[in-house]
RODOGU-804543 format. One record per residue (C-alpha): z, y, x; residue in one letter. Coordinates in steps of 0.001 Angstrom, whole numbers, padded with zeros to 6 digits, always signed. Layout:
BEGIN
ZYXA ...
END
This chain:
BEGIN
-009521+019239+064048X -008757+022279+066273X -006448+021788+069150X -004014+024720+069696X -003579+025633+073704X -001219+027871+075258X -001603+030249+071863X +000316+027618+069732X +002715+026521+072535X +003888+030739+072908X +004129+030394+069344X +006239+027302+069402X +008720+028792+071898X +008972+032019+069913X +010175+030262+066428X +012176+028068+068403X +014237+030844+069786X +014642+033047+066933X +015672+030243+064783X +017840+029695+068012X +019162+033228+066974X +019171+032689+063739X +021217+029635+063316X +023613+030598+066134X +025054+033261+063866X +026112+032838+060080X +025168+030534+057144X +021601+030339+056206X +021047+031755+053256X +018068+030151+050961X +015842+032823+052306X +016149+031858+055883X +015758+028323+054980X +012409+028872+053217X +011467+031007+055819X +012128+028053+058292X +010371+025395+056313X +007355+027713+056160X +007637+028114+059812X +007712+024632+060658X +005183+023760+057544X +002556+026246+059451X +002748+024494+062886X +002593+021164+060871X -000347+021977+059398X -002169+022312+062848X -000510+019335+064559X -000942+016818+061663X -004384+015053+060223X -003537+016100+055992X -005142+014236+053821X -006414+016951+051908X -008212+015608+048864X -007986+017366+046207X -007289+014724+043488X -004378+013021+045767X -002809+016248+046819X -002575+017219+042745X -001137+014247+041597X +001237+014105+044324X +002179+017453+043888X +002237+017004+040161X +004709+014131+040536X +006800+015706+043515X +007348+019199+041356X +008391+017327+037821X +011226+015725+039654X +011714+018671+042083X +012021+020641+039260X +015119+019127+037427X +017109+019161+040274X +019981+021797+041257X +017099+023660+043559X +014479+024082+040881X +014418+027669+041902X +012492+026763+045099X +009005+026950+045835X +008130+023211+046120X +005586+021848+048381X +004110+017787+048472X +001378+017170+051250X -000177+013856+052419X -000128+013019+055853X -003477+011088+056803X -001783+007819+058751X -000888+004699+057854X +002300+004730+059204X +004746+004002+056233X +006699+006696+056114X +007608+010454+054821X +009762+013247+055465X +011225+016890+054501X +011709+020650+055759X +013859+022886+055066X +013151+024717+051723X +011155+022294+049599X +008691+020926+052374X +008234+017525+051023X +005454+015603+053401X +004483+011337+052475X +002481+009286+054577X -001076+007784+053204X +000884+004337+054066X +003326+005336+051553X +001155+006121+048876X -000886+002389+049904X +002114+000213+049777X +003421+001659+046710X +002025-000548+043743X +003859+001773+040377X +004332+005076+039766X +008029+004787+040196X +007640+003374+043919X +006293+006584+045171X +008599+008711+042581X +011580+007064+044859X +010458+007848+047623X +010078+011374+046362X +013639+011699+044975X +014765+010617+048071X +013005+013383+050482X +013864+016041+047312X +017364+015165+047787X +017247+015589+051447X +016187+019350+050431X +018484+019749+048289X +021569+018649+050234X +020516+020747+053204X +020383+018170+055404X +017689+019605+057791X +019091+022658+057481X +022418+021231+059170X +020633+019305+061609X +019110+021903+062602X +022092+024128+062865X +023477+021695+065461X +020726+021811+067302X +020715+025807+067882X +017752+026351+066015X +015251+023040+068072X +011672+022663+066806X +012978+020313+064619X +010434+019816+061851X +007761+019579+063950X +009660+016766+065999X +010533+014970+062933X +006432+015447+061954X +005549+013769+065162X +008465+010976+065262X +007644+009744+061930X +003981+009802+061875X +002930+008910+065203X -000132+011573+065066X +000816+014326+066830X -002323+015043+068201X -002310+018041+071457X -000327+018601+074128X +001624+021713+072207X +003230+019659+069747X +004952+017660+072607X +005495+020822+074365X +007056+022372+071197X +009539+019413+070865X +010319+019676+074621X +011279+023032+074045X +014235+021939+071752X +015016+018548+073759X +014414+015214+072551X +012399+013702+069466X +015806+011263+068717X +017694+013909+067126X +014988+014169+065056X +016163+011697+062040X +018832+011887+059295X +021962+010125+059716X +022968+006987+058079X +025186+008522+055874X +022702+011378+055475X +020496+008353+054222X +022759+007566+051545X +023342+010390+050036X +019939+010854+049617X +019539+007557+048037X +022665+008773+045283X +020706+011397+044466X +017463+010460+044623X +017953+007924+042254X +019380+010728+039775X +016639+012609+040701X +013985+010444+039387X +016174+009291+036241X +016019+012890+034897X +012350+012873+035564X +012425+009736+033005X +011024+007127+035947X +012895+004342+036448X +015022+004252+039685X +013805+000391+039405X +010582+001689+041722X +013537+002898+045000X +014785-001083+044862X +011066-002739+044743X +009700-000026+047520X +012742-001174+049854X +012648-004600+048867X +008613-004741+049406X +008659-002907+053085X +012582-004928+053678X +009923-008264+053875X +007009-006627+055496X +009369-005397+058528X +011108-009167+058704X +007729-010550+058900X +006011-008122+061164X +008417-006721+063028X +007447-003687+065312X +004044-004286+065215X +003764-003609+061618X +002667+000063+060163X +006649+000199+058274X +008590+000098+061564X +008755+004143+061718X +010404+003746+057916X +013520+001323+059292X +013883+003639+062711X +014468+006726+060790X +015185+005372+057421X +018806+003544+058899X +020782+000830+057146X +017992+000187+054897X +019207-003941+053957X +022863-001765+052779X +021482+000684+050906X +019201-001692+048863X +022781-003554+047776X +023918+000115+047171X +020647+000930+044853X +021129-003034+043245X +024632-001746+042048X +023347+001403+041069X +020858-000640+038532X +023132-002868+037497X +025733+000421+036387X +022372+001699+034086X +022809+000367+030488X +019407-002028+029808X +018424-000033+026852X +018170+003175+028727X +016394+001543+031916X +014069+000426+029591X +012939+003596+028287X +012309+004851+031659X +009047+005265+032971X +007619+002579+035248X +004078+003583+035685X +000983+005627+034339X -002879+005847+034577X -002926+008619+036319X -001184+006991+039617X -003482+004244+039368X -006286+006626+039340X -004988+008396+042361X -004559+004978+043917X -008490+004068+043354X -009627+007563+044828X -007444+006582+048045X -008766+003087+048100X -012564+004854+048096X -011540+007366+050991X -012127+007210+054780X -009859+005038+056579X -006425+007489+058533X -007221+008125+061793X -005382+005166+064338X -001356+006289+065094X -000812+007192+068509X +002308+005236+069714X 
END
C-alpha cells in the first residue's frame, strides 16, 4: 500500500482551495461536480484499502449501473468500488462516486439487500446532497473526510492532514432529513430496476438488531452514526411496502445466482485489514 508524504498532503491543500474557489462563486454545474467526485475519488483511491477483485468489483458495478441507470442522472458516468473493511457501511461523491463497505456486501444475505443500499447512495448523487454539503463548507476535503469517517481505514498521516485542512470529520455525514430523502428515492430507485424495495426494510431491520445487541463495539455502529434516525425511517420504508400493491411486489426481483456467486468469491478472499478507530 503506498503511503503518500508531503506530495499528497500539497495536493490535498491545492483541491481543497480551488474547490474553495470554486464553490464560493456560482452553482456547480454537472461538470464541476464530476470534476469534484473525480478529485476526491483519486485521493480515495490512495487513502483507502479497495477491494479490488475483479469478480466483486463487476458484479457490484453491474448492479450499481442497472439501477444508476434508470434514474434522472443516467447521463453520468457511474462508478461502484468496494472498500476492503468490515465496517458496515457505504457512501457517495459528488458525480456518481458510489463506494460500499466489504461489511456491507457480508451482512447482506439477497440481492435486494445490497440493491438498497445502492439506491440509497444513488439517490444521494442524484439529489446533490454532497454537492450542497460541500457548498457550505467552502469547498472542505469533504469526500475524503466522509471516506475516513465511515470506514475507519484511513491509513497515513495526509488523509488526516487533508481533513484538517477543511476542519472537522463531523460535518462529514448527511443530515437526517438528507437521510430520508434518500430512502424515498432509493426505494424508487431499485423498483424501476425490478428489485424489490423489500431488501432496504430486511438490511435495516437485520443491522437495527445487530446494533441493539452489540452496541458500539459491533462492526454496524459507523452505519447508525452517519446513517441518523435509522428505527424512523424503517416505519417510513414499512409504509412505503405496505402502499405497493402485493401483485406487483411480487414480481419484483428478490435475488439471483449471480449475487450468491459474488458472495462465495468474498467468503474465499483474505480477511479486510483491522479498522483503525
Amino acid at each position: 500500500m503506498h503511503h503518500p508524504g508531503i506530495t499528497m498532503r500539497t495536493t490535498s491543500l491545492a483541491v481543497s482551495l480551488a474547490g474553495a474557489a470554486l464553490l464560493a462563486g456560482c452553482a456547480v454545474s454537472t461538470q464541476q461536480e464530476v470534476q469534484m467526485g473525480q478529485q476526491e475519488a483519486q485521493q480515495i483511491s490512495t487513502q483507502l484499502p479497495m477491494l479490488q477483485d475483479p469478480q466483486v468489483d463487476a458484479y457490484v458495478n453491474d448492479l450499481g449501473n442497472e439501477i444508476a441507470k434508470r434514474t434522472s442522472r443516467a447521463d453520468l458516468d457511474w462508478h461502484f468500488a468496494v472498500v476492503n473493511t468490515d465496517v458496515v457501511n457505504a457512501f457517495a461523491l459528488p458525480g456518481g462516486f458510489v463506494y460500499v463497505n466489504r461489511g456491507v456486501l457480508a451482512h447482506a444475505s439477497t440481492m435486494d439487500e445490497l440493491a438498497g443500499v445502492l439506491g440509497h447512495e444513488i439517490e444521494h448523487v442524484v439529489l446533490r446532497h454532497s454537492v450542497k454539503q460541500m457548498q457550505q463548507q467552502q469547498g472542505a476535503n469533504v469526500g475524503l473526510a466522509i471516506a475516513c469517517t465511515l470506514t475507519n481505514v484511513c491509513n497515513s498521516q495526509a488523509a488526516a492532514t487533508a481533513i484538517n485542512i477543511g476542519g472537522t470529520a463531523v460535518f462529514a455525514k448527511f443530515s437526517r432529513e438528507d437521510e430520508v430523502q434518500a430512502d424515498n428515492g432509493g426505494f424508487q430507485n431499485v423498483m424501476r430496476a425490478g428489485i424489490s424495495p423489500a431488501g432496504m426494510l430486511s438490511f435495516f431491520k437485520k443491522l437495527l438488531a445487530e446494533e441493539q445487541s452489540q452496541g458500539s463495539s459491533g462492526t454496524t455502529a459507523a452505519w447508525f452514526s452517519d446513517h441518523p434516525g435509522t428505527q424512523d425511517r424503517i416505519a417510513d420504508i414499512q409504509r412505503m411496502l405496505a402502499n405497493v400493491p402485493p401483485a406487483e411486489l411480487a414480481k419484483l426481483q428478490t435475488d439471483s445466482r449471480a449475487f450468491q456467486s459474488m458472495k462465495a468469491r468474498l467468503a474465499q478472499l483474505p480477511p479486510a485489514p483491522p479498522s483503525k478507530q
